[in-house]
N, C-alpha and C positions, 0 to 999 in steps of 0.2 A: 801301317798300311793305310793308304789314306781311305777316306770313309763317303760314304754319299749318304746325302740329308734330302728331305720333300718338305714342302709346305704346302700350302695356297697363298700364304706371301711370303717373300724375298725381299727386305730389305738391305741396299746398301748403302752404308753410312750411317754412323751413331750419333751426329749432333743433332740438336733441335729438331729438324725436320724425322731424319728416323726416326729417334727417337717418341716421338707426339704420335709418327704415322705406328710403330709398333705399340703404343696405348691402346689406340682405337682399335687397332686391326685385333689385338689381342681379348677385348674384349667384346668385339664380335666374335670370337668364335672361331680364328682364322689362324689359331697357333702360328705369329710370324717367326721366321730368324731374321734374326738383324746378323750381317757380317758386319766386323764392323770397321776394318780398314786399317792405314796406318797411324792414322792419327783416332784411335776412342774418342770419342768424344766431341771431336771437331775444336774450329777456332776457340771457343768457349774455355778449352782445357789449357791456352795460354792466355788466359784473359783475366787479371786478377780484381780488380772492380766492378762489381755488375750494377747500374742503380737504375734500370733502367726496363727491367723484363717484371712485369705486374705481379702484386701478388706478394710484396716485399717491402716493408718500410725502409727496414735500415739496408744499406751498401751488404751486397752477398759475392763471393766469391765464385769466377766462373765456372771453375773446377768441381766444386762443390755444388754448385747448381746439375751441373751434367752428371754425376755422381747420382744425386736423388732421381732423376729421372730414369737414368738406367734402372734403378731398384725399384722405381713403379711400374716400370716398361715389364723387367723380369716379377715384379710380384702378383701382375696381373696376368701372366702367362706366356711371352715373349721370351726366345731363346736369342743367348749372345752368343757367336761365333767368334774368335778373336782368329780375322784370319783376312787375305787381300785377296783379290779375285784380281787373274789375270785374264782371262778370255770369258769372252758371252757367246751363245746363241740366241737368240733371238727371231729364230725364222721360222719357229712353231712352239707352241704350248704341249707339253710343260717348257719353260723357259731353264736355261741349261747354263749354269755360272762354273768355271773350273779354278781353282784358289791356287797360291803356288807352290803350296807342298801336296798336290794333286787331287783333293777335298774334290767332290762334285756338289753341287745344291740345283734343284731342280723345282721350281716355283709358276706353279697355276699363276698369279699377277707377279709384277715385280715393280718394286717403289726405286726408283734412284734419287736417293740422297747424298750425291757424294761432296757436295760441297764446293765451294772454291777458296783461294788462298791470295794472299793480300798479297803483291809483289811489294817484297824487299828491296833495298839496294844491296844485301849481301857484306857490311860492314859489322865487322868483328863488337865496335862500340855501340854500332847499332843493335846488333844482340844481347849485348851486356846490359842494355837502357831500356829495351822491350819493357813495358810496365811500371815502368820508372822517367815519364816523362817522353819517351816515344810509342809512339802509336801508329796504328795506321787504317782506323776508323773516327773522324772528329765526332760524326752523331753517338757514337755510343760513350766517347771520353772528353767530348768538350765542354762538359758542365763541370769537370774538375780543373777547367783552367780561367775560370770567372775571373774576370777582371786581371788576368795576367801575360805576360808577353808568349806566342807562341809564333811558330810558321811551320809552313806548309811546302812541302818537297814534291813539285813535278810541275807541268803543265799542259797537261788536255782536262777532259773536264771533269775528272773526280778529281785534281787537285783546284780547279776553278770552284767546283760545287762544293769542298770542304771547306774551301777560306772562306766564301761568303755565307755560309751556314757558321762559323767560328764567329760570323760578326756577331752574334746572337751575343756571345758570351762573354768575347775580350774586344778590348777596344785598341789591341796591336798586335796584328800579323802582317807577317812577311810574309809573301812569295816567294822561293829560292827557284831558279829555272834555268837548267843549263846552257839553254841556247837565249836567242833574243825575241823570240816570237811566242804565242800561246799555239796550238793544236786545239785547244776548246774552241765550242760552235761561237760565231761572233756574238749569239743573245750574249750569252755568259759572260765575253770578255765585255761589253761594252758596261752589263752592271755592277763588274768586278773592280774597271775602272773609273768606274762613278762614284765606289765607296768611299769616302774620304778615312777612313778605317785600315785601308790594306794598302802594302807598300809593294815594289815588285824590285828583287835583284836580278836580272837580268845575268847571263850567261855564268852560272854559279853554279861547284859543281859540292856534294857537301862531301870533307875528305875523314872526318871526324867527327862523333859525337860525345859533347864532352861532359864527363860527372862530375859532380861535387856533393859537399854536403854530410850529413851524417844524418835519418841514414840517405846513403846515396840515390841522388834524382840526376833528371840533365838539368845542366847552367846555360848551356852556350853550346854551339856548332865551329869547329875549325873548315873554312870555305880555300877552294880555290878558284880565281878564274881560268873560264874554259879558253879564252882567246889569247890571254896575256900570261896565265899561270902565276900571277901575282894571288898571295894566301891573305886571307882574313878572317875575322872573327867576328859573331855575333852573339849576345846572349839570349837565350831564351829559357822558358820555363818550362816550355812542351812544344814536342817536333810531332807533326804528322804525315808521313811517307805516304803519298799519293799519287802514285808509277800505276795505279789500275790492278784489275785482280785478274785472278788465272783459275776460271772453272774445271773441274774435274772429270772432264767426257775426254778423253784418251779412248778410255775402253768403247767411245759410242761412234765414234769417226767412221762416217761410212755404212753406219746401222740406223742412224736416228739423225734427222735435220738440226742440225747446229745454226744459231744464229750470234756470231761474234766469239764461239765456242761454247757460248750457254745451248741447255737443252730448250727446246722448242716446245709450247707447251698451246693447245687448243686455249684460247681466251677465256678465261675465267673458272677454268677447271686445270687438273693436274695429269690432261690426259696426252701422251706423246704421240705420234703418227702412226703406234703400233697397238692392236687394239689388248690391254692387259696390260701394258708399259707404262707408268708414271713415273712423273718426274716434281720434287719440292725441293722449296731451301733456295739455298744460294747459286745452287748449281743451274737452275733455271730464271733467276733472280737477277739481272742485271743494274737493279737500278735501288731496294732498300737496303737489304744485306743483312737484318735485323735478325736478332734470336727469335723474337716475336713474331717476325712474319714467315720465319722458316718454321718455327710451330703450326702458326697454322696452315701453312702448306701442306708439313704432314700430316695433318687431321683432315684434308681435303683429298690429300692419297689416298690415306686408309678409306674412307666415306664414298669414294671413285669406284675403286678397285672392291667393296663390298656389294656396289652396285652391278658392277660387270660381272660380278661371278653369279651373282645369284640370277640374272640376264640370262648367264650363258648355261646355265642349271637348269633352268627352263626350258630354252631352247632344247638341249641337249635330253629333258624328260619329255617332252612333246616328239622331238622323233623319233626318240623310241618307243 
């Protein structure tokens, strides 16, 4: 029979962001649940190198990283719900989430953490190579391709902004761009092509990513042209798919202001147009995308939302 749960917080989504925000909130005193979606854990649980999130000498695994934190989250008093929410109310407190084996939760604040997701191009090789030389964040994996040949799959400006942030590290990338133009703002194309570092192919679509090796990485990309249909091949030592990401507000369309499909967020806090609604992480984050800075996002959740209730505590004891 499905069940109903309360809190005074709601968190949805288990990476970084929930995760930090159910720390804090749980040891204020706030017994959160975290649901925690279909992906546990978020990005981090397909991300096999971490060298990059403080706190760590040696190279950590992402899996393992998100793993420990669940167990501080849950050792400090935070409950896991492993379950998706498919509808919200939102149009008075208590805030009212319904999961889709028909769970209710009903939460005095509510944190959304629900993340965004890196678009893919949807190649089978491309699956097979995830963490093996394709990627599709350069700031978190480009310090593993020092001094070696890589490129960069798209063109508006997260693939502008990753190849000119790559110059940091390699001193050969490509551009691969299925058409003949860039979509990035003109600043970007004009530094892009000032680099003497970056090359651009022009109307190239990638039909193949290809392995080798023992144990297996990517070598090389099989290309086709988009005008001519004429195939080729490059080699490389790391691809980065840079087609832009896809935040997780479905459930918010038409409840909460979207800006590009990110959540909307008051400047400098985590607070969304609803008053008890916050929003961290990735999902309101359009421009780092960091494990780092979706931590502390959740910890400005929790810090938010600790503030508004004990606000609305008061108020609520003064007129009685």
């Amino acid at each position: 029979m499905p069940a109903t749960h309360s809190s005074r917080m709601i968190i949805l989504g288990s990476g970084p962001a929930g995760l930090s925000a159910a720390i804090y909130a749980a040891r204020a005193g706030m017994a959160p649940i975290v649901v925690q979606g279909i992906q546990p854990g978020g990005q981090l649980t397909i991300t096999t190198d971490v060298e990059n999130y403080p706190g760590f000498r040696d190279v950590i695994q992402g899996p393992w990283l998100m793993e420990e934190m669940q167990a501080q989250a849950e050792h400090v008093g935070a409950q896991m719900m492993y379950d998706h929410i498919i509808d919200i109310d939102l149009s008075e407190r208590p805030f009212k989430l319904t999961g889709d084996g028909g769970n209710r939760y009903f939460g005095d604040t509510l944190v959304i953490a629900t993340g965004a997701q890196a678009k893919w191009l949807g190649l089978e090789s491309e699956h097979l190579l995830q963490g093996k030389g394709v990627s599709a964040c350069a700031t978190c994996d480009g310090f593993f391709y020092r001094g070696k040949k890589v490129v960069v799959i798209g063109g508006g400006n997260t693939a502008v902004e990753e190849a000119l942030y790559l110059t940091n590290h390699s001193h050969d990338i490509t551009i691969i761009h299925r058409r003949d133009s860039f979509r990035a703002e003109k600043i970007l194309q004009d530094r892009l092509f000032a680099h003497p570092n970056i090359k651009i192919l022009w109307n190239k679509a990638v039909e193949t990513f290809v392995g080798g090796g023992n144990p297996e990485g990517l070598v090389g990309l099989d290309l086709i042209d988009t005008v001519t249909g004429e195939k080729s091949h490059i080699s490389a030592d790391g691809a980065f798919v840079a087609i832009g990401h896809k935040p997780a507000t479905e459930l918010f369309v038409d409840k909460l202001p979207l800006d590009e499909g990110y959540l909307v967020v008051e400047k400098g806090t985590s607070r969304t147009s609803i008053p008890g609604v916050f929003a961290a992480g990735d999902v309101t984050d359009k421009i780092y995308r960091q494990a780092v800075t979706a931590a502390g996002m959740g910890c400005m959740a929790a810090l938010d939302a600790e503030r508004f209730l004990a606000e609305a505590d008061f108020e609520a004891m003064v007129h009685a």
